[in-house]
PLY file of the C-alpha trace (Angstrom):
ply
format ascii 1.0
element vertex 241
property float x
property float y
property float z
element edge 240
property int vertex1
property int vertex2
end_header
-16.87 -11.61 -29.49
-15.71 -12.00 -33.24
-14.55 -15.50 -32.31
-18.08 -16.50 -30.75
-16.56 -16.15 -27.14
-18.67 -13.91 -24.56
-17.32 -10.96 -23.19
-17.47 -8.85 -20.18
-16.79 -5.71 -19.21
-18.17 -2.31 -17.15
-21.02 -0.07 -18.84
-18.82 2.91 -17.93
-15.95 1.86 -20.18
-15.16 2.61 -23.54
-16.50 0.66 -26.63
-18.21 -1.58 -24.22
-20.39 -2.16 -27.07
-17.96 -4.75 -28.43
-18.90 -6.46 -24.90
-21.48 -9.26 -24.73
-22.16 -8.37 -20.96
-22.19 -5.34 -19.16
-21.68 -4.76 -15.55
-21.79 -1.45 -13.88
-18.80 0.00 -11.84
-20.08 0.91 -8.55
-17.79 3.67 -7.62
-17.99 3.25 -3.58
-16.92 -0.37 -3.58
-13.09 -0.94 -3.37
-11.42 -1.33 -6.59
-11.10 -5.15 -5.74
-14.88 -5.75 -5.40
-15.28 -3.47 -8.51
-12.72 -6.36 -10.38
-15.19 -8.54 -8.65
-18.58 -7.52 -10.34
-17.27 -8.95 -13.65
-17.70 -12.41 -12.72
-21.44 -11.10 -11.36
-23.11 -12.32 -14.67
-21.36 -15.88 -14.25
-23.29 -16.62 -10.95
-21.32 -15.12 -8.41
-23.23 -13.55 -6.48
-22.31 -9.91 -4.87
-22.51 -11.08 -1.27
-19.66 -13.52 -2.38
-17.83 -10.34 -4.25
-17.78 -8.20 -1.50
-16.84 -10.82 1.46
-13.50 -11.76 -0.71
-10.42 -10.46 -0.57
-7.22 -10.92 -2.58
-4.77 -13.42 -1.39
-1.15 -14.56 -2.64
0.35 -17.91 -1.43
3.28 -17.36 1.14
6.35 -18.36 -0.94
8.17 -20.33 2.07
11.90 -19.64 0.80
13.62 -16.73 2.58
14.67 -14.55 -0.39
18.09 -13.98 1.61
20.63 -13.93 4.25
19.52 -10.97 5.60
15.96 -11.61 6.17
16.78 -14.68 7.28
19.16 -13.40 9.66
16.49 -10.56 10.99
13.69 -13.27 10.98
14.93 -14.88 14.25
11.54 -15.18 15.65
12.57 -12.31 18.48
12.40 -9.59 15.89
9.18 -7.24 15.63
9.86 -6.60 11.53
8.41 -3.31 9.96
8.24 -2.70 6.30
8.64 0.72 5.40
7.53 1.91 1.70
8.36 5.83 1.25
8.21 6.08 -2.61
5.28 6.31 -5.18
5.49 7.00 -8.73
3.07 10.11 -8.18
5.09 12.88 -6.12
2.26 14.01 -4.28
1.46 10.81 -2.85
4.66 10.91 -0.90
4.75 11.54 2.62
7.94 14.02 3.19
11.13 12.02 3.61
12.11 13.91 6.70
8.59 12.94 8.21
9.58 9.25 7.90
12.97 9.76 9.09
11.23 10.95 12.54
8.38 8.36 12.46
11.00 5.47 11.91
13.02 7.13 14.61
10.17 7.09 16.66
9.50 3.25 16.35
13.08 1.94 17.10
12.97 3.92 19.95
9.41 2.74 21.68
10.51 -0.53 20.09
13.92 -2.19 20.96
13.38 -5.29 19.07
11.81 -3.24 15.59
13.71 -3.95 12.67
12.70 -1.63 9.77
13.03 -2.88 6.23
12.53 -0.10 3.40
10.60 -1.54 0.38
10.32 -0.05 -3.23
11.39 -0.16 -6.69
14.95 0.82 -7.99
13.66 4.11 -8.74
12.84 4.71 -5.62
15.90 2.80 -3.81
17.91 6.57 -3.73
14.64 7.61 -2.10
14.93 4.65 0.75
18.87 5.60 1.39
18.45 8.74 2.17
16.21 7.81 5.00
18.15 4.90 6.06
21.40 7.60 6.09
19.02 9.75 7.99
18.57 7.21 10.27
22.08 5.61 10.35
21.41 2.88 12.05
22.09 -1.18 11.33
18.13 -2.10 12.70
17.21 -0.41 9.21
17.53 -2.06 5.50
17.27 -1.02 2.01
15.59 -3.49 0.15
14.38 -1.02 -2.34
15.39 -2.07 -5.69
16.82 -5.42 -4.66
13.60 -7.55 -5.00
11.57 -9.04 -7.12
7.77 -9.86 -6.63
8.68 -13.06 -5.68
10.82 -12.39 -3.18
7.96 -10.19 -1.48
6.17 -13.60 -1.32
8.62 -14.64 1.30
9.06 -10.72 2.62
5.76 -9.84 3.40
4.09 -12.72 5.35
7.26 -12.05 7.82
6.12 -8.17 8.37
3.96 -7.33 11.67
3.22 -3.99 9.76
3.75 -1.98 7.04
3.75 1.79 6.81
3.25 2.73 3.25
1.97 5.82 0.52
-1.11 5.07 -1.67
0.80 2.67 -3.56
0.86 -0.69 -4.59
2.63 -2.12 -1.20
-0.23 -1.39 0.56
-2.15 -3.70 -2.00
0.51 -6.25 -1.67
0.03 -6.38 1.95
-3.66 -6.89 1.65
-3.27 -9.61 -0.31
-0.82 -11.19 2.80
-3.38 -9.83 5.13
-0.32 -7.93 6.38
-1.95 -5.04 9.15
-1.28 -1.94 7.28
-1.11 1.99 8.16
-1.61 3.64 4.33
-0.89 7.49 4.45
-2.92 9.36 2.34
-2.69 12.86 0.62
-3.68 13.53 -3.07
-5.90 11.05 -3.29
-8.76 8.90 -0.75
-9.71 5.88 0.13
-13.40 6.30 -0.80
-11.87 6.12 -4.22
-11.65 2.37 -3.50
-8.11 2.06 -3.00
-7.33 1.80 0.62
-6.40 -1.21 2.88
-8.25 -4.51 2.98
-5.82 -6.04 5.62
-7.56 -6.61 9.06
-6.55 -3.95 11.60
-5.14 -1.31 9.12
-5.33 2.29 9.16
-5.64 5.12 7.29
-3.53 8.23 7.91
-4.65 11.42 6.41
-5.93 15.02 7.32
-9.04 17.00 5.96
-8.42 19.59 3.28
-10.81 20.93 1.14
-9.24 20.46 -1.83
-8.37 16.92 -1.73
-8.94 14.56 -3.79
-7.26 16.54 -6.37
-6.91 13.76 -9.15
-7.71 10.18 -9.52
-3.96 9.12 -8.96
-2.37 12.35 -7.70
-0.85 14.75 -9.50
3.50 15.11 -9.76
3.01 18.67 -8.09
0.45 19.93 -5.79
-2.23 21.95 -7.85
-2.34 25.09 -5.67
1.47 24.50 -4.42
0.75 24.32 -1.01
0.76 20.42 -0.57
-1.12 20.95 2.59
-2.65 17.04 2.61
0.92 16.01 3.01
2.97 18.55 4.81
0.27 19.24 7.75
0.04 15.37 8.34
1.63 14.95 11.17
4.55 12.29 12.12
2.08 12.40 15.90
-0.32 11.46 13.75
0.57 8.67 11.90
2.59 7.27 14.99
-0.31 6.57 17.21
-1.30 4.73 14.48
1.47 2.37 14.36
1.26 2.21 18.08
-2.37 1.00 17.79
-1.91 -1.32 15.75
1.14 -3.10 17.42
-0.61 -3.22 20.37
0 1
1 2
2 3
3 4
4 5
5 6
6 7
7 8
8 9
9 10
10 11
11 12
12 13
13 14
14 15
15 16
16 17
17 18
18 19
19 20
20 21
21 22
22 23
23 24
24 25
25 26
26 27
27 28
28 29
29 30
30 31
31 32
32 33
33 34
34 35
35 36
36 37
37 38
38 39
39 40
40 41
41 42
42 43
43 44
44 45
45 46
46 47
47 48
48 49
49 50
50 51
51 52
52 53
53 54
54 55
55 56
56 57
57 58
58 59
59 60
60 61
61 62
62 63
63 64
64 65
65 66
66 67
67 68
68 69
69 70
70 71
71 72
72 73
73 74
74 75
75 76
76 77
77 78
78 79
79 80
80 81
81 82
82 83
83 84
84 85
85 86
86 87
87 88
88 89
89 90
90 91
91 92
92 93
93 94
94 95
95 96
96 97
97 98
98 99
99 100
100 101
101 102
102 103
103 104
104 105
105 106
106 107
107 108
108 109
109 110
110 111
111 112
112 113
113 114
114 115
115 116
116 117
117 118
118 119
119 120
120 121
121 122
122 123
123 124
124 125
125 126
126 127
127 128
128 129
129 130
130 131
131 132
132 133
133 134
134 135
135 136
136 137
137 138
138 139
139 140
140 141
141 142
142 143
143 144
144 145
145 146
146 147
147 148
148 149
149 150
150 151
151 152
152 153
153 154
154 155
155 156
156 157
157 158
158 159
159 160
160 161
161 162
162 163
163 164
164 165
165 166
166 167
167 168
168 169
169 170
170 171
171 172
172 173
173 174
174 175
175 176
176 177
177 178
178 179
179 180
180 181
181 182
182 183
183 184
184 185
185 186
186 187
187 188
188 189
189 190
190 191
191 192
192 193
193 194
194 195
195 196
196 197
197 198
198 199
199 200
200 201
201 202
202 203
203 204
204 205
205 206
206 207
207 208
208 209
209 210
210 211
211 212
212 213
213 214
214 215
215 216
216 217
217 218
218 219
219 220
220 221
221 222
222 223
223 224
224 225
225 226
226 227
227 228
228 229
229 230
230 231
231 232
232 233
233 234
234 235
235 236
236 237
237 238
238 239
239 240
């Protein structure tokens, strides 16, 4: 604004009176079309807003031999993203162990690949160990975001906490089955891929924080431990279908 340029930015932020526009932040739209409204004063209209949807170009190299071994055209690939920074936006470990079971067993050609950060690569062995099984990879760690250019437009799902994979996917259009617990997806976080799903249970006390909390508030954890692996299987099965 100093310089003469015009600024933008929500009425419910702070010192948005150094802004030369305001827009409000309409709290039921997803996060995406909320990003959206900014352009709102610039002649995009809020029809337009709400009909988009983010989108990354395909990056056509294979980011290795081992995707490009599994992408063989006869493979039904899975990604499979069991981490989150925020502890109670974890599914239990043990309850993907038995939904990825599940899967390679109702489907012989499945090939699970387990997606995170380094910190959460220890996180993806355990349930590939749990698993023990050579239709399962770690690529947890191994990555960068361009190689999920490549990844992700190969996946026929992915099964993923409130986290940023599920985001990714959107952005590939990548059908997507997000399990929820701390937080909801009224908060305007959830899927924008076409045929996803949301996994989650009613408890009273959920939300309990805008981005979950490390520990569950009344230490029951009730949004994540009475979710069931039933549950989020027929799910998956709808959606593959």
């Amino acid at each position: 604004q100093y310089l003469g340029l015009e600024t933008t930015t929500y009425r419910q932020t702070n010192f948005n009176f150094f802004a030369t526009r305001k827009v409000e932040r309409v709290a039921v739209f997803h996060e995406a079309a909320r990003i959206g409204l900014l352009l709102e004063p610039y002649g995009v209209s809020r029809e337009q807003i709400l009909s988009s949807r983010p989108e990354l170009a395909d990056n056509a190299d294979l980011s290795s031999d081992i995707i490009r071994e599994l992408n063989n055209g006869e493979n039904l690939l899975i990604g499979v993203a069991c981490g989150s920074v925020w502890a109670t936006k974890r599914w239990p470990i043990e309850k993907y162990t038995e939904l990825t079971q599940q899967i390679l067993l109702s489907y012989p050609s499945a090939r699970i690949l387990l997606l995170g950060t380094q910190a959460e690569r220890p996180l993806a062995e355990n349930l590939k160990k749990s698993i023990n099984s050579d239709k399962v990879v770690n690529l947890a760690g191994l990555t960068s975001l361009d190689d999920l250019r490549s990844i992700y437009p190969k996946l026929s799902l992915l099964v993923s906490n409130d986290s940023s994979p599920v985001h990714y996917a959107s952005a590939f259009n990548i059908p997507t089955v997000a399990i929820f617990g701390a937080t909801v997806p009224e908060m305007g976080f959830g899927p924008l891929a076409d045929r996803s799903r949301v996994a989650e249970i009613e408890v009273s006390c959920r939300p309990c924080s805008d981005h979950g909390p490390k520990v569950c508030p009344l230490g029951h954890f009730k949004c994540m431990n009475e979710l069931s692996v039933e549950k989020v299987y027929s799910q998956v099965s709808e959606v593959l279908s």
